[in-house]
C-alpha positions as CSV (number, residue, x, y, z in Angstrom):
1,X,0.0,0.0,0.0
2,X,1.5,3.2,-1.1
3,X,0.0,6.4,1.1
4,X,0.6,9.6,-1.0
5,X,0.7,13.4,0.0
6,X,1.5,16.5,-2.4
7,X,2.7,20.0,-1.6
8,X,1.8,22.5,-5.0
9,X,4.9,24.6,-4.6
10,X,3.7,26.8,-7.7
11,X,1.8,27.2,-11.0
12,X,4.3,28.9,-12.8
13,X,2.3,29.5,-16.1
14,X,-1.4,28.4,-17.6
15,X,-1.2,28.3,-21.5
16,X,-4.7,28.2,-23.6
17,X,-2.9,28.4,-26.7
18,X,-1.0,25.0,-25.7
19,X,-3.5,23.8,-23.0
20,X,-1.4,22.7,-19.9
21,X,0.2,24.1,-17.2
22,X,3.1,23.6,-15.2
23,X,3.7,23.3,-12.0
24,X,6.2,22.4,-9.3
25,X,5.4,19.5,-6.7
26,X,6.6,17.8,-3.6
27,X,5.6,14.4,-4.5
28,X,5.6,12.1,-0.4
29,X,5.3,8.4,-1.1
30,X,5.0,6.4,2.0
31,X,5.1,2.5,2.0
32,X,6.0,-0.6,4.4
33,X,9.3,-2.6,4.0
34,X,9.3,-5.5,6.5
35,X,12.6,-6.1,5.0
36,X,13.8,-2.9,6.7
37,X,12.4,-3.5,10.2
38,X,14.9,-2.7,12.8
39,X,15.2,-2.2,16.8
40,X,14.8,1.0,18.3
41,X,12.2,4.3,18.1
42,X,13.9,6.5,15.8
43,X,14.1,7.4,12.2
44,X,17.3,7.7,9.6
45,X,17.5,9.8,6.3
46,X,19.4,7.9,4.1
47,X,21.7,9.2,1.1
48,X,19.8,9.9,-2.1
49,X,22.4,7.2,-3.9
50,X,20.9,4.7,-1.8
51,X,17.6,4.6,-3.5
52,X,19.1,2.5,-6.2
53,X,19.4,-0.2,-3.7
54,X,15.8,0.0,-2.3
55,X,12.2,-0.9,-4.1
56,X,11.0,2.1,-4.9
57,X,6.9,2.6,-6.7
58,X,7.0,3.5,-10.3
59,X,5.0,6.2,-10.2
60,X,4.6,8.7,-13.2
61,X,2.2,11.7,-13.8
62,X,-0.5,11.1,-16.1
63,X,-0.7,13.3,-19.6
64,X,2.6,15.2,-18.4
65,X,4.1,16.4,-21.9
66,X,7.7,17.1,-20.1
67,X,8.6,16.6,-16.3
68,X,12.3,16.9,-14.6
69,X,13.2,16.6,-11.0
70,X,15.7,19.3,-9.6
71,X,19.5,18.1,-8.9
72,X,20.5,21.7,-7.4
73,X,23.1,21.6,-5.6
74,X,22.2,17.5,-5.6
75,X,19.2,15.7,-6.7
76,X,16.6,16.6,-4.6
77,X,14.6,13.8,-3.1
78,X,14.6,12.8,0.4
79,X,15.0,8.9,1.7
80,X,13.5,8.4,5.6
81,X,13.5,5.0,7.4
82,X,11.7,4.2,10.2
83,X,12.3,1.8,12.8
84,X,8.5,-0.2,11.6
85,X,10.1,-0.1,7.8
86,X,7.8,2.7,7.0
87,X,10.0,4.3,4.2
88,X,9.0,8.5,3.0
89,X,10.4,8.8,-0.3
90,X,10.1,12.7,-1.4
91,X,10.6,14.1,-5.0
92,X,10.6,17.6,-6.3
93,X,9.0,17.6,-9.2
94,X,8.6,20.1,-12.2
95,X,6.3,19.4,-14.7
96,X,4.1,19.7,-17.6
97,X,0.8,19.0,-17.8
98,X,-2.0,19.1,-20.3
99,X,-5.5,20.1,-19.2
100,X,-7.7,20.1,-21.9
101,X,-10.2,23.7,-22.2
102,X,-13.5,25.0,-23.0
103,X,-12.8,28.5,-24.2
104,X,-16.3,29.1,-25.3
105,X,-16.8,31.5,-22.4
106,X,-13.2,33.4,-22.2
107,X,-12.4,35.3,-20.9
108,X,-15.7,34.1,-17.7
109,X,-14.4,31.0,-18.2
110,X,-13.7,28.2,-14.9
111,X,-11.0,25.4,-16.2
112,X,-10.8,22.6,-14.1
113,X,-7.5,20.8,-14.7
114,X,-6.2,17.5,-13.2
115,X,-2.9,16.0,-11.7
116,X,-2.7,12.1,-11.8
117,X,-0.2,10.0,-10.6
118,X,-0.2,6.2,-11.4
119,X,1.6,2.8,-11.1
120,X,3.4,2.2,-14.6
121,X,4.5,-1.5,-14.1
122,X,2.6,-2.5,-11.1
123,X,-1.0,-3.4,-11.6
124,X,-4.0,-3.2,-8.7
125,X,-2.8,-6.9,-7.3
126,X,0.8,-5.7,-6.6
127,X,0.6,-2.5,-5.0
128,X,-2.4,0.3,-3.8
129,X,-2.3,3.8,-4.3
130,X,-3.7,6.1,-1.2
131,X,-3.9,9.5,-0.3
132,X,-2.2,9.9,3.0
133,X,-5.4,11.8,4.6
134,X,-7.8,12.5,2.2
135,X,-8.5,16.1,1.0
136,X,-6.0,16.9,3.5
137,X,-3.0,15.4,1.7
138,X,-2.9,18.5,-0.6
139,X,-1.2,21.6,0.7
140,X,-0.3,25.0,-0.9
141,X,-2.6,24.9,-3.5
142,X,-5.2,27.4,-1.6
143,X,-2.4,29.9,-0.8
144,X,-1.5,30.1,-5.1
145,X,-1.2,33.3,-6.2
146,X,-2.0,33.1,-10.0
147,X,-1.8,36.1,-12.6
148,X,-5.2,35.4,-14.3
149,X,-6.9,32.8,-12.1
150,X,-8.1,32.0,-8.6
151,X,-8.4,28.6,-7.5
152,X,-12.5,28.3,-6.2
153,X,-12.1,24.7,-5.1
154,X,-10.1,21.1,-4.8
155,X,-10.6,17.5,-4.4
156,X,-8.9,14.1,-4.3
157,X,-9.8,10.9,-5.9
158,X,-9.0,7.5,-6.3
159,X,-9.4,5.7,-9.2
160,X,-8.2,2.8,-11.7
161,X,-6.6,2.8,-15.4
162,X,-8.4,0.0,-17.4
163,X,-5.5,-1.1,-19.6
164,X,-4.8,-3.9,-22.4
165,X,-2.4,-5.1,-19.7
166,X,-4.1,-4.9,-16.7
167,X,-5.8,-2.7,-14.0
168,X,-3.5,0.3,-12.6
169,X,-4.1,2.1,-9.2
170,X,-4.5,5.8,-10.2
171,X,-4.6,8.8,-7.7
172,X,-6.6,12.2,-8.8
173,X,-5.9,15.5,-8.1
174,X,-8.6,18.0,-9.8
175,X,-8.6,21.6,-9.3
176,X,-10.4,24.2,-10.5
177,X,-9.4,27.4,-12.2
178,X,-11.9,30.9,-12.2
179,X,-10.6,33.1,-14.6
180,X,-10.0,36.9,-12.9
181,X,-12.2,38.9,-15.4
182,X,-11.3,42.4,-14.4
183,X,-8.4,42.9,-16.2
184,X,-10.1,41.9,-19.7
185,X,-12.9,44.1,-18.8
186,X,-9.8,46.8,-18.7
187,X,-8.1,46.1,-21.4
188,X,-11.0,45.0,-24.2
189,X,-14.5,45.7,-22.7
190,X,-14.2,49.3,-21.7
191,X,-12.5,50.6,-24.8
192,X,-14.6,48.5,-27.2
193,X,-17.7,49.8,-25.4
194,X,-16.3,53.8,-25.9
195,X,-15.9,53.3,-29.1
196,X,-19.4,52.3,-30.0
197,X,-20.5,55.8,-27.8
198,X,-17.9,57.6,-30.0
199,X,-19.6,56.4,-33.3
200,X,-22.9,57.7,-31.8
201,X,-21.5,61.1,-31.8
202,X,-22.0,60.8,-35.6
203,X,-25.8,61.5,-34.9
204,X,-25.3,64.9,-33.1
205,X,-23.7,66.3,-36.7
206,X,-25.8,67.6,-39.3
207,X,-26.0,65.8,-43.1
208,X,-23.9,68.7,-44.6
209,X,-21.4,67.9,-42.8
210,X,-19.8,64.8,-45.1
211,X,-16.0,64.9,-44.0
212,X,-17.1,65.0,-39.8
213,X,-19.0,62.2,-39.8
214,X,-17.3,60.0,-42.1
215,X,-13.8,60.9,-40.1
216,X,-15.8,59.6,-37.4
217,X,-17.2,56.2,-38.8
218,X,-14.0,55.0,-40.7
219,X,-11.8,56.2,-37.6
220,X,-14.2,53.9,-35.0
221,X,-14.1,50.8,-38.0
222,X,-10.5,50.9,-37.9
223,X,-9.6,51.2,-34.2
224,X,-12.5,48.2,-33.9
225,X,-10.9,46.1,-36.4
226,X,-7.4,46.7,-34.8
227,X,-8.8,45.8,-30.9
228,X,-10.1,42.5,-32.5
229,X,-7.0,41.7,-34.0
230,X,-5.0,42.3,-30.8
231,X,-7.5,40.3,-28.6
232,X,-7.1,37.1,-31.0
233,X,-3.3,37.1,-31.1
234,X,-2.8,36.0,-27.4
235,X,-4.9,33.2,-28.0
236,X,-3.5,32.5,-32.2
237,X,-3.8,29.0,-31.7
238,X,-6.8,28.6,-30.5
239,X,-8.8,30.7,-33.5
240,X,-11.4,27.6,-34.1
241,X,-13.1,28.9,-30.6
242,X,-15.7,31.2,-30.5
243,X,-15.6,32.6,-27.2
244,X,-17.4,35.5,-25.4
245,X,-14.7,38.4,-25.7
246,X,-15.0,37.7,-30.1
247,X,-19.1,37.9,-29.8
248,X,-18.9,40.9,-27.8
249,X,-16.6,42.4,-30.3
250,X,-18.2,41.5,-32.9
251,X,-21.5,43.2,-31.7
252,X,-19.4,46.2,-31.0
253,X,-17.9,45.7,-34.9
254,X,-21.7,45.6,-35.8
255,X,-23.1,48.7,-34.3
256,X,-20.4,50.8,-35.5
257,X,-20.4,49.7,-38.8
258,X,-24.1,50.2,-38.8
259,X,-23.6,53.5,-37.6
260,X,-21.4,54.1,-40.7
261,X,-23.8,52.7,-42.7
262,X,-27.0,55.1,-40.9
263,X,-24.7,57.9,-42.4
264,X,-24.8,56.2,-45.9
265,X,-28.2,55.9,-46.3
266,X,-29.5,59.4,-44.7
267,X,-27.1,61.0,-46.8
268,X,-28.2,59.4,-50.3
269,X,-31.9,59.6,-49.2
270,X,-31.1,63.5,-48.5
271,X,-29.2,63.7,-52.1
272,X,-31.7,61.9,-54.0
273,X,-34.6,64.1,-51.9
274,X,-32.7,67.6,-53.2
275,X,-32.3,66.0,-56.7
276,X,-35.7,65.6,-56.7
277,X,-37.2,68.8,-56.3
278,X,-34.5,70.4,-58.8
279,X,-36.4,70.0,-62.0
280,X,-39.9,70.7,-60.4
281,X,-38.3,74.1,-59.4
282,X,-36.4,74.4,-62.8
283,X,-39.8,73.6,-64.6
284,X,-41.7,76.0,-62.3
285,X,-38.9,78.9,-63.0
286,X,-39.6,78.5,-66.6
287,X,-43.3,78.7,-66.8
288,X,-42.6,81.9,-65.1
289,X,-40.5,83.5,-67.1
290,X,-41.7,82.0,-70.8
291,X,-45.1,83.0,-69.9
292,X,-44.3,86.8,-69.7
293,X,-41.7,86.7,-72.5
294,X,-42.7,84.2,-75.1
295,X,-45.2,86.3,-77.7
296,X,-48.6,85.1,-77.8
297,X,-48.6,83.0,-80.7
298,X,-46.2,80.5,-79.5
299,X,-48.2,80.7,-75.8
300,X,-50.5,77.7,-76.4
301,X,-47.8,75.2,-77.8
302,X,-45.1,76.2,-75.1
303,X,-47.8,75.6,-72.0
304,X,-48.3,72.0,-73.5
305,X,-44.9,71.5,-73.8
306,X,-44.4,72.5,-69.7
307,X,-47.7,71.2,-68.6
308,X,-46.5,67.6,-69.9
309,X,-43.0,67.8,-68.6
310,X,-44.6,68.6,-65.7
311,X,-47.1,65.8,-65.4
312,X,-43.6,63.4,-66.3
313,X,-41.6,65.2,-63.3
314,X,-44.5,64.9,-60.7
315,X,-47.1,61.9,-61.2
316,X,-46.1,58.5,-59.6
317,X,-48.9,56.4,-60.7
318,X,-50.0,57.2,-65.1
319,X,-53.3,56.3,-66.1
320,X,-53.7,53.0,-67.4
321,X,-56.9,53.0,-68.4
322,X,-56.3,55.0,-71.4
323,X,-58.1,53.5,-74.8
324,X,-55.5,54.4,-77.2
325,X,-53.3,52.0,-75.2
326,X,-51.8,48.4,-76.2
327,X,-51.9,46.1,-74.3
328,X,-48.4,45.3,-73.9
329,X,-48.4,48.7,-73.3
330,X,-51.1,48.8,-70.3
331,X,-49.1,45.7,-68.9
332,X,-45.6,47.6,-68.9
333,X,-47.7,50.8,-67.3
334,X,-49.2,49.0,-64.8
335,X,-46.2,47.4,-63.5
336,X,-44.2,50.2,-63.3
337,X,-47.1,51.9,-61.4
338,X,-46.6,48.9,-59.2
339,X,-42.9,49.2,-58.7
340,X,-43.0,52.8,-58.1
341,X,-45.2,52.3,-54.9
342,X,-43.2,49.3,-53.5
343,X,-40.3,51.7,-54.2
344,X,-42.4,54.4,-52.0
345,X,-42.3,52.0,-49.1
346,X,-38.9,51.8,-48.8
347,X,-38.3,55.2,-49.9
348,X,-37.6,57.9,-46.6
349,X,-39.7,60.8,-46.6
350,X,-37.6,62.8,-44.4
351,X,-33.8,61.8,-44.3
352,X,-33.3,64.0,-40.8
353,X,-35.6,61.8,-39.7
354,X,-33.5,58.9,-39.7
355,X,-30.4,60.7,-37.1
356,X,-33.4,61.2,-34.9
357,X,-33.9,58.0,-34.4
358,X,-31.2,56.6,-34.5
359,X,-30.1,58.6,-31.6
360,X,-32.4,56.6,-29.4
361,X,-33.0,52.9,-31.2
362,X,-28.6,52.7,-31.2
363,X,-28.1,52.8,-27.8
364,X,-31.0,51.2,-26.6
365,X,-30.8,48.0,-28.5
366,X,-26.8,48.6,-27.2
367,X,-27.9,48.3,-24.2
368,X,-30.7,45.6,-24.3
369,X,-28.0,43.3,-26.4
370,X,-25.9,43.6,-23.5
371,X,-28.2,42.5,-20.9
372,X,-28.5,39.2,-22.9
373,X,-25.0,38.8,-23.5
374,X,-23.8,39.3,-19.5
375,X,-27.1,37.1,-18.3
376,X,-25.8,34.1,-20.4
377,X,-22.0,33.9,-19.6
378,X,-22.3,35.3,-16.7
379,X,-25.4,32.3,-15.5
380,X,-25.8,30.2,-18.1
């Protein structure tokens, strides 16, 4: 029976782009010798070099990718005998380990990672893996002091490996990992939130003023598209996730891009208004002045002339019902009746209309997406 304790001396580094972490140990492995009875109450620590001469568990670490013990100033591991044949056999150990990650909610993420030791050679009929006292045979793992995470909680387990060549005694250690979220709100949330309110500003400035408000949209695109690019290369190999921090960025991409394109659309509608009304004024400055000027033989012709220009400029719908008509002709006229008033639909009336409400629908649908986006990764 082998009785295990650990001591988590430090978690130097997490890594989500290679998903482990590594961490340095002080692995305790006690186990009975009768072999090594002897008379008398008290305990000897042996040389190092004399564990070549004892039995000694095989014990690795499960899904370590790279592990070394320290030899500085001599190999550090420890070698007690007591008077019973109780041997403690102590490594320091620094090592590698993967711990697989669901990034979907990164940067509100909780990782839970694992440690497990287990008998390489040795199967479940030839030696029994323990923890020394439960729960309480981890220490220093509550007093880590990580950069990005706090440990919420810790358990041991025991358990067996199931392999072609037998049944292995396995010992858990599972851990897990709350990511501290202040920092991202910081560094990403905050500035990506401004820079929606800074495209809103666009609103406040009047149609005429093209340079302004473009400056503004462009200049918000931009500095979106570069915070997006700087929040993904931390993480470059883990692009295939789609975690929280690139939906709320791209929410934040959306509305300022839509701002750009609010601009867009009130400023063509505005164009197309004013190019509108041109030729009905031209027409109107005409009759005006021909009617006055042109002599009175030529009157009756010219007013036909302006009177049907007019009637071109200014009706939407043409009669159709006219008798004189085709019918391919009737057709084409009622369809383009047709198309004109679906066009109407769509058509805005009054482009400064459009600022005014964009003033209030931007920032409260802003505001009502983001309700829904911190309710589900912050409960769900």
């Amino acid at each position: 029976r082998i009785a295990m304790s650990l001591d988590i001396a430090s978690i130097s580094s997490i890594s989500e782009s290679d998903m482990d972490y590594t961490a340095t140990i002080y692995l305790r492995q006690r186990w009975t010798d009768p072999r090594l009875v002897f008379h008398g109450n008290k305990s000897f620590t042996l040389d190092a070099r004399l564990v070549e001469l004892l039995w000694v568990p095989d014990t690795y670490i499960v899904e370590s990718k790279k592990s070394f013990l320290h030899d500085v100033t001599v190999g550090n591991r420890l070698i007690r005998l007591f008077s019973n044949g109780t041997i403690l056999y102590a490594l320091r150990i620094t090592t590698t380990v993967a711990c697989i990650m669901d990034l979907s909610k990164y940067p509100m993420d909780t990782q839970t990672c694992r440690l497990q030791l287990e008998s390489w050679g040795y199967d479940e009929n030839d030696v029994v893996f323990t923890w020394l006292r439960g729960n309480d045979s981890v220490h220093g793992i509550e007093n880590l002091r990580l950069s990005q995470y706090t440990v919420e909680r810790y358990y041991t387990l025991v358990s067996k490996s199931q392999q072609e060549t037998g049944s292995y005694p396995r010992l858990i250690l599972q851990f897990e990992l709350r990511r501290n979220v202040l920092y991202f709100i910081l560094e990403t949330y905050v500035p990506s939130t401004l820079l929606v309110m800074l495209s809103w500003v666009s609103f406040w400035i009047t149609l005429d003023s093209v340079p302004a408000r473009t400056c503004i949209g462009v200049t918000t695109v931009l500095s979106m598209t570069t915070l997006m690019i700087g929040s993904r290369s931390s993480l470059s190999k883990t692009n295939c996730f789609i975690k929280a921090i690139d939906v709320y960025l791209g929410i934040c991409f959306s509305f300022i891009f839509g701002a750009l394109v609010e601009y867009a659309v009130a400023h063509y509608s505005s164009s197309q208004k004013c190019a509108a009304k041109a030729p009905q004024e031209l027409t109107k400055e005409m009759e005006e002045v021909n009617i006055t000027d042109i002599l009175n033989s030529s009157i009756t012709s010219y007013k036909r002339k302006i009177s049907f220009t007019s009637i071109e400029l200014s009706s939407d719908n043409v009669n159709c019902s006219d008798l004189t008509m085709k019918t391919h002709e009737k057709i084409k006229c009622v369809l383009r009746n047709k198309m004109r008033r679906i066009i109407g639909y769509f058509t805005i009336q009054n482009p400064s209309n459009v600022d005014h409400y964009s003033k209030l629908l931007f920032p409260l649908f802003f505001m009502l997406v983001n309700v829904f986006y911190w309710a589900y990764y912050l409960y769900f």
